[in-house]
C-alpha atoms as an extended CHARMM CRD file, in Angstrom:
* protein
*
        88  EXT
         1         1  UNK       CA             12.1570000000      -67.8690000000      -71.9860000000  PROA      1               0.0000000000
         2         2  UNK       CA             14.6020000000      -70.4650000000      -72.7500000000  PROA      2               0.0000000000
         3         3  UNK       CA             18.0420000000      -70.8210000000      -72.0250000000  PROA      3               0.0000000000
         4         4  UNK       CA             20.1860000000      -69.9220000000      -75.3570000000  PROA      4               0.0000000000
         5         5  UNK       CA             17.5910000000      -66.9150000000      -76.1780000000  PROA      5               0.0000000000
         6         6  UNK       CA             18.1640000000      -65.4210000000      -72.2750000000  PROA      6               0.0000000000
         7         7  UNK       CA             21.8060000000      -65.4750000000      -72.7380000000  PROA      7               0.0000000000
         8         8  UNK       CA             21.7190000000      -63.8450000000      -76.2180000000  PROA      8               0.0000000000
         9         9  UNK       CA             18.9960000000      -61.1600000000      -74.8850000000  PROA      9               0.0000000000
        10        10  UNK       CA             21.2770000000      -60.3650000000      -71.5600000000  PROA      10              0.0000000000
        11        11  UNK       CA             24.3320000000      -60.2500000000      -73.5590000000  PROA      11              0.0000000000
        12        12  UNK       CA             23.0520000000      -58.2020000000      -76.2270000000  PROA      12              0.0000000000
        13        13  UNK       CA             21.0590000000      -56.2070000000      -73.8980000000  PROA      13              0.0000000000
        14        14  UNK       CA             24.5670000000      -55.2040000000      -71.8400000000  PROA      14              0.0000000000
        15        15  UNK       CA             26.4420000000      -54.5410000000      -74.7570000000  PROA      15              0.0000000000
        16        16  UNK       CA             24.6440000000      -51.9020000000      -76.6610000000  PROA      16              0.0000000000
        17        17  UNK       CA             21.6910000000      -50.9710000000      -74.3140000000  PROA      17              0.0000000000
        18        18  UNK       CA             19.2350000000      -51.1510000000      -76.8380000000  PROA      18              0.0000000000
        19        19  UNK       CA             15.8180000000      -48.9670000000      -77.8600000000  PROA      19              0.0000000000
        20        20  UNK       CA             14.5470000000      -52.3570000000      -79.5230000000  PROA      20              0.0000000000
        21        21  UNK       CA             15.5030000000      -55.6670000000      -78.6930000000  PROA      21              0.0000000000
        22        22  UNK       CA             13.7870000000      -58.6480000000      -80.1010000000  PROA      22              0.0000000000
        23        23  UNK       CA             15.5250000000      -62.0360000000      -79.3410000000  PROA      23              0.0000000000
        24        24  UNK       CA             12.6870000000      -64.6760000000      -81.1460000000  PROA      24              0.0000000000
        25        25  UNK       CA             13.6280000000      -68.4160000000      -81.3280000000  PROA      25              0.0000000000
        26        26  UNK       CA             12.7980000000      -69.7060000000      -85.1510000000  PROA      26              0.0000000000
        27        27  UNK       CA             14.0300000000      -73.3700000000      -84.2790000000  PROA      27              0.0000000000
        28        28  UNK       CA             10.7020000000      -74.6820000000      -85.0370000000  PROA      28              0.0000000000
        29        29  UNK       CA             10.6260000000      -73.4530000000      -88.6050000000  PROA      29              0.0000000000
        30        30  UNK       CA             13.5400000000      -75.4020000000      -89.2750000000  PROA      30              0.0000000000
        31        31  UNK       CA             13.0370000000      -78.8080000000      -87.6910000000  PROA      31              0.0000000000
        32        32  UNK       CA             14.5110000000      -81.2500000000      -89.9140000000  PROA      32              0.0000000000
        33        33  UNK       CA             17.2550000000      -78.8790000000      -91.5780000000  PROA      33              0.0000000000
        34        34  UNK       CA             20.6750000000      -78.6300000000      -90.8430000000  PROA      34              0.0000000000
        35        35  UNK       CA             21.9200000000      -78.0490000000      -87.5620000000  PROA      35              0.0000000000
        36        36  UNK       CA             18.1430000000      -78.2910000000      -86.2360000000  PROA      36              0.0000000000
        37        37  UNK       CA             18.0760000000      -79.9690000000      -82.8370000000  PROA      37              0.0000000000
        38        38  UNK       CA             14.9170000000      -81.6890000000      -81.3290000000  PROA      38              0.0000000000
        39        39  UNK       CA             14.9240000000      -79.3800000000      -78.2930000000  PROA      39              0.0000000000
        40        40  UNK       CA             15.5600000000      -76.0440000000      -80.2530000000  PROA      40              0.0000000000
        41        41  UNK       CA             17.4600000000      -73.1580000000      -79.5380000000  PROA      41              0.0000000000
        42        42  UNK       CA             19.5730000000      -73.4930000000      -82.9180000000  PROA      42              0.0000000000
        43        43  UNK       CA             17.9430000000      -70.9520000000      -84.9260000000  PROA      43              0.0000000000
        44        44  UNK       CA             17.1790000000      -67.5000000000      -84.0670000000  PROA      44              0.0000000000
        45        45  UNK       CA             16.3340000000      -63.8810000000      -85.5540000000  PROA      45              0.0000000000
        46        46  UNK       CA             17.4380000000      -60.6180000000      -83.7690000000  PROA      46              0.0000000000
        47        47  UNK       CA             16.1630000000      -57.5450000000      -83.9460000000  PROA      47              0.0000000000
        48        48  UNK       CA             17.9130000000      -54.7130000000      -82.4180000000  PROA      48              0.0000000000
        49        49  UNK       CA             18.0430000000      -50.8870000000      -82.2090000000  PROA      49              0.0000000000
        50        50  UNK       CA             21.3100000000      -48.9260000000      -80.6750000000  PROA      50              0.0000000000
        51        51  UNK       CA             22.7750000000      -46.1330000000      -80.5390000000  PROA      51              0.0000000000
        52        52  UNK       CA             26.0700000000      -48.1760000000      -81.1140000000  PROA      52              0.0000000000
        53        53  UNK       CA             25.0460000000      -48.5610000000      -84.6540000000  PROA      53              0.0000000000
        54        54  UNK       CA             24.9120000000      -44.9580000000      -86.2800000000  PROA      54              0.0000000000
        55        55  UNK       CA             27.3250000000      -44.7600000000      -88.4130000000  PROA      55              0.0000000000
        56        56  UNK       CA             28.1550000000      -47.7990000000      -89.3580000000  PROA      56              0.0000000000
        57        57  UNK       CA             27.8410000000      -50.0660000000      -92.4010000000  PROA      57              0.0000000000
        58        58  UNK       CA             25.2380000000      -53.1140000000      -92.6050000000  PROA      58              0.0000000000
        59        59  UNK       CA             28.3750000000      -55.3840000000      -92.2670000000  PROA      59              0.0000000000
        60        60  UNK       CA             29.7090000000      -53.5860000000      -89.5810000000  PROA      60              0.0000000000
        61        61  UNK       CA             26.9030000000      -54.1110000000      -87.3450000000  PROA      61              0.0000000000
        62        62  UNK       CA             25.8560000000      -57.4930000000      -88.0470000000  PROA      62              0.0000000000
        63        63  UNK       CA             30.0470000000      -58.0910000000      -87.1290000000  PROA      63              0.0000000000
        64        64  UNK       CA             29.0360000000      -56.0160000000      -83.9190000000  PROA      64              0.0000000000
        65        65  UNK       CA             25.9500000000      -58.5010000000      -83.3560000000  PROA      65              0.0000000000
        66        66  UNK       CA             27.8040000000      -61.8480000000      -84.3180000000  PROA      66              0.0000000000
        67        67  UNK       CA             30.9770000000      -60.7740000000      -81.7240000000  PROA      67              0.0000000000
        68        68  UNK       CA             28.9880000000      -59.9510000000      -79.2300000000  PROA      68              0.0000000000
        69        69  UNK       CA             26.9150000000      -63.6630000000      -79.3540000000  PROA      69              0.0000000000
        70        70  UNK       CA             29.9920000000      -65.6010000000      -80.3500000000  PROA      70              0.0000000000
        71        71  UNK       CA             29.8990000000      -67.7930000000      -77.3140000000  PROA      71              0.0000000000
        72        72  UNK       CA             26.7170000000      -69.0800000000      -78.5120000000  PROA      72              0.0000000000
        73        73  UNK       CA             27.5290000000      -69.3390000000      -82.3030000000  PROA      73              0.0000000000
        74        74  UNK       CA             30.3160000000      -71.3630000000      -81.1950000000  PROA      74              0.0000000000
        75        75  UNK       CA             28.0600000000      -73.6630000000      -79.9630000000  PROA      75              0.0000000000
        76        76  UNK       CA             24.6240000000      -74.3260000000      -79.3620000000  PROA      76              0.0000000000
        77        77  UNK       CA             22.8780000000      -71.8950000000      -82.3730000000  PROA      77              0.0000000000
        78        78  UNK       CA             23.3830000000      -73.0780000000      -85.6470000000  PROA      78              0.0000000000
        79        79  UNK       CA             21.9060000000      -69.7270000000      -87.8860000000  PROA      79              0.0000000000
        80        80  UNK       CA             21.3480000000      -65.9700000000      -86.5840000000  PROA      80              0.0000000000
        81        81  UNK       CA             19.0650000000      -63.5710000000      -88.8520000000  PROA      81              0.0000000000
        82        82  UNK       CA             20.3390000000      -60.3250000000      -87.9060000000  PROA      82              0.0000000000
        83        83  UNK       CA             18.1840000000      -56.6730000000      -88.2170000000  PROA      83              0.0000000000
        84        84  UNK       CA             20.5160000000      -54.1010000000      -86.9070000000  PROA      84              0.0000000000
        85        85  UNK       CA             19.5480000000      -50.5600000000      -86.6680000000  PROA      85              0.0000000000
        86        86  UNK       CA             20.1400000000      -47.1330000000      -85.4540000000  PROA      86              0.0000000000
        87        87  UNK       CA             17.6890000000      -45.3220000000      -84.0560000000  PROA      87              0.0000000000
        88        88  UNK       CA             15.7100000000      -42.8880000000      -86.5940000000  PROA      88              0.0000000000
């Protein structure tokens, strides 16, 4: 596991203790593109499942997802597809 997508997975994982977590590096679909770096780590999908999330709005938890990985969308990851659930 690389370096960017264990930090996202730890943080995320503390934050909401997740049913589902899915942290998948997509950097390689984008080589070339914007913000694409020749090592990686700059785009990423997450896919996550919490308890944190019932209730709340689409918006509201990709805002949850987005705070809660700032550090790294400050920097090194350059686009975050977000699937945020509660649990069924």
């Amino acid at each position: 596991m690389a370096q960017v997508r264990e930090r996202m997975t730890r943080t995320l994982a503390e934050e909401f203790s997740p049913s589902h977590l899915e942290v998948i590096d997509e950097s390689h679909l984008h080589a070339g593109h914007a913000g694409a770096r020749p090592e990686g780590e700059t785009h990423f999908r997450v896919r996550i499942t919490a308890e944190a999330f019932r209730g709340k709005t689409r918006l509201e938890r990709h805002r949850m997802v987005n705070a809660a990985v700032a550090r790294e969308l400050a920097g090194p990851v350059h686009a975050l597809a977000i699937t945020a659930e509660a649990p069924a």
